[in-house]
One Martini backbone bead per residue (centre of mass of N, CA, C, O) as a GRO file, in nm:
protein
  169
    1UNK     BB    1  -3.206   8.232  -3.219
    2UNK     BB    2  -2.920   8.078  -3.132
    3UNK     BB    3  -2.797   7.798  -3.064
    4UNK     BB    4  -2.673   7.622  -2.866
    5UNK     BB    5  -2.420   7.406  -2.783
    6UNK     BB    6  -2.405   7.139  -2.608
    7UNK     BB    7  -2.300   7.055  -2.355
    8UNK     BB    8  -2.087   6.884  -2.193
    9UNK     BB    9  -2.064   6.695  -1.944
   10UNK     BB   10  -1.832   6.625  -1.684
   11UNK     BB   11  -1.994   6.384  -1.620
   12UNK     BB   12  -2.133   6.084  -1.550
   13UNK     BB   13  -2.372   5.842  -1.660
   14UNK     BB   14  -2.532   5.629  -1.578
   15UNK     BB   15  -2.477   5.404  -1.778
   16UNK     BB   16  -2.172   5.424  -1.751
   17UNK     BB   17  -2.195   5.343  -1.439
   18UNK     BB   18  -2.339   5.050  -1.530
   19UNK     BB   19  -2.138   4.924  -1.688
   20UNK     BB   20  -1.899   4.958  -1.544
   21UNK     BB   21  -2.016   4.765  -1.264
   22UNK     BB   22  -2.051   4.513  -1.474
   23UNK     BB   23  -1.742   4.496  -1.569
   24UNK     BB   24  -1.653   4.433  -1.237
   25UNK     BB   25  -1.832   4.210  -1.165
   26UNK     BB   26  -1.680   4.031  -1.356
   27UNK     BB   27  -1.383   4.052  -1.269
   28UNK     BB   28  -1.477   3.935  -0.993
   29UNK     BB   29  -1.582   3.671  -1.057
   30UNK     BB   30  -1.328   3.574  -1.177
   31UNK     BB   31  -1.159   3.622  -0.925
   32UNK     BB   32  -1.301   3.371  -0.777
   33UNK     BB   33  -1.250   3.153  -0.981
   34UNK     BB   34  -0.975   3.139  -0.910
   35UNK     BB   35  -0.926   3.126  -0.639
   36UNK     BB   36  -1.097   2.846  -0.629
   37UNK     BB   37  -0.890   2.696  -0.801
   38UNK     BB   38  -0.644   2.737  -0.599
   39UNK     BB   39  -0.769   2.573  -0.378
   40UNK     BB   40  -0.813   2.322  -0.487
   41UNK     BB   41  -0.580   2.298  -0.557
   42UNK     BB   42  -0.392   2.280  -0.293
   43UNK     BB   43  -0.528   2.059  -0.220
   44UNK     BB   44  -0.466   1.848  -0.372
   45UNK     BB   45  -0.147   1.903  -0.348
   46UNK     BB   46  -0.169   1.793  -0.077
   47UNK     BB   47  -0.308   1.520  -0.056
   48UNK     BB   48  -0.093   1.399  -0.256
   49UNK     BB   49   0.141   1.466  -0.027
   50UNK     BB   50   0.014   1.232   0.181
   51UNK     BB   51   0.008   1.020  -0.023
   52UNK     BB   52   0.338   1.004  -0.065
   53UNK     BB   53   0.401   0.992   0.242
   54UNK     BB   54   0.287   0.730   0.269
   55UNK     BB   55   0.439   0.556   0.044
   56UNK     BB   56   0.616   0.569   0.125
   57UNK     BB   57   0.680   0.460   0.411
   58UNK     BB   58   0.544   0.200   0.323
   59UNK     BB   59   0.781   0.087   0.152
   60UNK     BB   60   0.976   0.099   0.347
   61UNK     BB   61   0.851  -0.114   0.551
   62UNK     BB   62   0.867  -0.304   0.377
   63UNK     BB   63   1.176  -0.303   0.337
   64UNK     BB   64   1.210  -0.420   0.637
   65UNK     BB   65   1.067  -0.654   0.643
   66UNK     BB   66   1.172  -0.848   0.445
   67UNK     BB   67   1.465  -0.817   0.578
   68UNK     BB   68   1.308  -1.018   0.812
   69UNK     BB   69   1.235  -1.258   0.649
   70UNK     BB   70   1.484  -1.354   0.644
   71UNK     BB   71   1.522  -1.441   0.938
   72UNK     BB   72   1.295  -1.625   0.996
   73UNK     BB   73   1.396  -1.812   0.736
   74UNK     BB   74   1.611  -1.914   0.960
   75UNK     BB   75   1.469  -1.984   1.193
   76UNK     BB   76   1.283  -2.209   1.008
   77UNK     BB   77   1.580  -2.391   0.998
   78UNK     BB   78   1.644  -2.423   1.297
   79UNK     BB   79   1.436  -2.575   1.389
   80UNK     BB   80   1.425  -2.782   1.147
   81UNK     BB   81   1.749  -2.908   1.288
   82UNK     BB   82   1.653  -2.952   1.569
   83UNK     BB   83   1.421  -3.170   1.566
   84UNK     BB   84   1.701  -3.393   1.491
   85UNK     BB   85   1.780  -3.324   1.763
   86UNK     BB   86   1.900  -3.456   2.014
   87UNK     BB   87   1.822  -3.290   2.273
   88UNK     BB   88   1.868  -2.954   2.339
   89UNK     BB   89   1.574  -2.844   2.427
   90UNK     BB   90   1.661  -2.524   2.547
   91UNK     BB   91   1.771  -2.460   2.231
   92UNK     BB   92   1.455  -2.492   2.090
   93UNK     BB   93   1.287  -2.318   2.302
   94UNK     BB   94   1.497  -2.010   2.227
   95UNK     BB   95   1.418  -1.999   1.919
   96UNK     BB   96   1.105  -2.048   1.918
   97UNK     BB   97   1.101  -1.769   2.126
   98UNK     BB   98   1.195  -1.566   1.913
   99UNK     BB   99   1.033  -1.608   1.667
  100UNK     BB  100   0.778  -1.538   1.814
  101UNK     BB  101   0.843  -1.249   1.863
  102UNK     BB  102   0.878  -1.198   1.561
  103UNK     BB  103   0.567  -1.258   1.506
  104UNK     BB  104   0.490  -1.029   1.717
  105UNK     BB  105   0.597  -0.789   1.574
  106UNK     BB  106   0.468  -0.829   1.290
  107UNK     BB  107   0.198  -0.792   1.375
  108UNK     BB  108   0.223  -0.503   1.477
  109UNK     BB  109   0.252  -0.438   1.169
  110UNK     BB  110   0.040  -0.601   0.978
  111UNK     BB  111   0.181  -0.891   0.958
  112UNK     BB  112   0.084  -1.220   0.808
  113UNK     BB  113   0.082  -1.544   0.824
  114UNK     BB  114   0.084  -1.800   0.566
  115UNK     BB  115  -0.136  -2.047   0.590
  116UNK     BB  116   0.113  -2.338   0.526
  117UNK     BB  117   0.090  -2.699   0.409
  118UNK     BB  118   0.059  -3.004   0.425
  119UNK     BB  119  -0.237  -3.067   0.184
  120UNK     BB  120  -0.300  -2.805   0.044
  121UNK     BB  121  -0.453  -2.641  -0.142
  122UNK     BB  122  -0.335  -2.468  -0.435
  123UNK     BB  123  -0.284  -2.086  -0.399
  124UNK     BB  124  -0.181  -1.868  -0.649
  125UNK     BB  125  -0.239  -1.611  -0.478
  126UNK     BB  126  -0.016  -1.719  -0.199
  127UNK     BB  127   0.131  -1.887  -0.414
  128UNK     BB  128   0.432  -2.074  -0.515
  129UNK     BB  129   0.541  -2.259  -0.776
  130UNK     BB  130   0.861  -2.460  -0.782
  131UNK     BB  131   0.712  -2.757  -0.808
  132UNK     BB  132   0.708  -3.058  -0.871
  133UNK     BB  133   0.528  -3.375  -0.755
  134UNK     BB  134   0.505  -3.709  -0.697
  135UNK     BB  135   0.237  -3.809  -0.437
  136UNK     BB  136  -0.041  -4.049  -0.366
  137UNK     BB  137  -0.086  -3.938  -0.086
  138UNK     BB  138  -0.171  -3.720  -0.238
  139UNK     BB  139  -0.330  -3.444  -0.408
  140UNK     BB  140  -0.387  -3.312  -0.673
  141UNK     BB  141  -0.283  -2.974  -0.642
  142UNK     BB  142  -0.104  -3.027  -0.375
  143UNK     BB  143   0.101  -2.997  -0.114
  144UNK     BB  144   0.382  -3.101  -0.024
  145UNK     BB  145   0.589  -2.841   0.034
  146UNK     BB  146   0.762  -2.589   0.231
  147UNK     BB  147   1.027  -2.394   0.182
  148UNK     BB  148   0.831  -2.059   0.249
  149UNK     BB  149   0.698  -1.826   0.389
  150UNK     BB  150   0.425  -1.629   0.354
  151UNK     BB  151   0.302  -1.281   0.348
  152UNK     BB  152   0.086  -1.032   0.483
  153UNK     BB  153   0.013  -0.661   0.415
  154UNK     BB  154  -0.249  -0.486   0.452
  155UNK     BB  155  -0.374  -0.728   0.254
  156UNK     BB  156  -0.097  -0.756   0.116
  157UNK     BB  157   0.105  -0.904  -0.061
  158UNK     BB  158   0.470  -0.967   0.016
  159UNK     BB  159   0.480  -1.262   0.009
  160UNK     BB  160   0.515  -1.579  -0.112
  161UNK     BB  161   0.474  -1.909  -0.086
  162UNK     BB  162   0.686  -2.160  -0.122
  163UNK     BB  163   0.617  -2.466  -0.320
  164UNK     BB  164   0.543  -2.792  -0.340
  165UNK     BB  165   0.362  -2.978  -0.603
  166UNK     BB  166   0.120  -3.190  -0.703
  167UNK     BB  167   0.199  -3.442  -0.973
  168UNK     BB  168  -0.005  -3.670  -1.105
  169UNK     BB  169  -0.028  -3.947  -1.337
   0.00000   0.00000   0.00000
């Protein structure tokens, strides 16, 4: 008897379908770390996005707040020639209230005045020295005078006081 040739079967082997399977699994799972990828990127993206959407509007309050610390120092120069004039006293008294509503405004909005006075040791962490002045009444490394007021905003120095700190030879 002649043997006959095998015929293929036209069906596919069980091996072949684990193959397959084990195939389509890699694909998949490749697939699922696309994905995780992908959500991850996004979420990093968002949250970019809220943390520069954050930053600019801050940058803007600052920038508005600066431009009223002009305000402030004008209010501040203004008290200070009031106190030299004789009488008036009910219009030092209305510069001094808006002043106050002005520094009260500031303070609602996270704004700080840095508290700087004449013989305070100089802090340049906080304070700009524009100037030396020699004067024995006072030690040697405090303020002499205030020129501008310093503020901080959440914690973070806004403007520094500018001061005229003594230098005693």
């Amino acid at each position: 008897m002649s043997e006959k040739p095998e015929k293929k079967k036209k069906g596919v082997t069980k091996k072949e379908l684990e193959e397959k399977i084990e195939l389509l699994e890699k694909k998949l799972q490749e697939k699922e770390k696309m994905y995780l990828r992908a959500m991850a990127d996004y979420d990093n993206l968002r949250k970019r996005m809220d943390s520069d959407v954050e930053s600019r509007a801050l940058r803007e309050k600052m920038k508005i707040i600066k431009d009223i610390l002009a305000v402030i120092d004008s209010f501040e120069h203004a008290i200070l020639h009031l106190e030299s004039i004789e009488g008036c006293d009910e219009v030092k008294e209305g510069v001094k209230s808006i002043y106050d509503q002005m520094l009260s405004l500031l303070k609602k909005n996270g704004v700080e005045k840095i508290e700087v006075k004449e013989g305070d040791k100089f802090d340049p962490s906080h304070s700009e020295a524009v100037g030396f002045k020699e004067d024995n009444t006072l030690e040697d490394g405090s303020v002499a005078k205030v020129f501008q007021s310093g503020f901080f905003m959440g914690g973070k120095l806004l403007r520094p006081a500018k001061v005229l700190v003594v230098k005693n030879e």
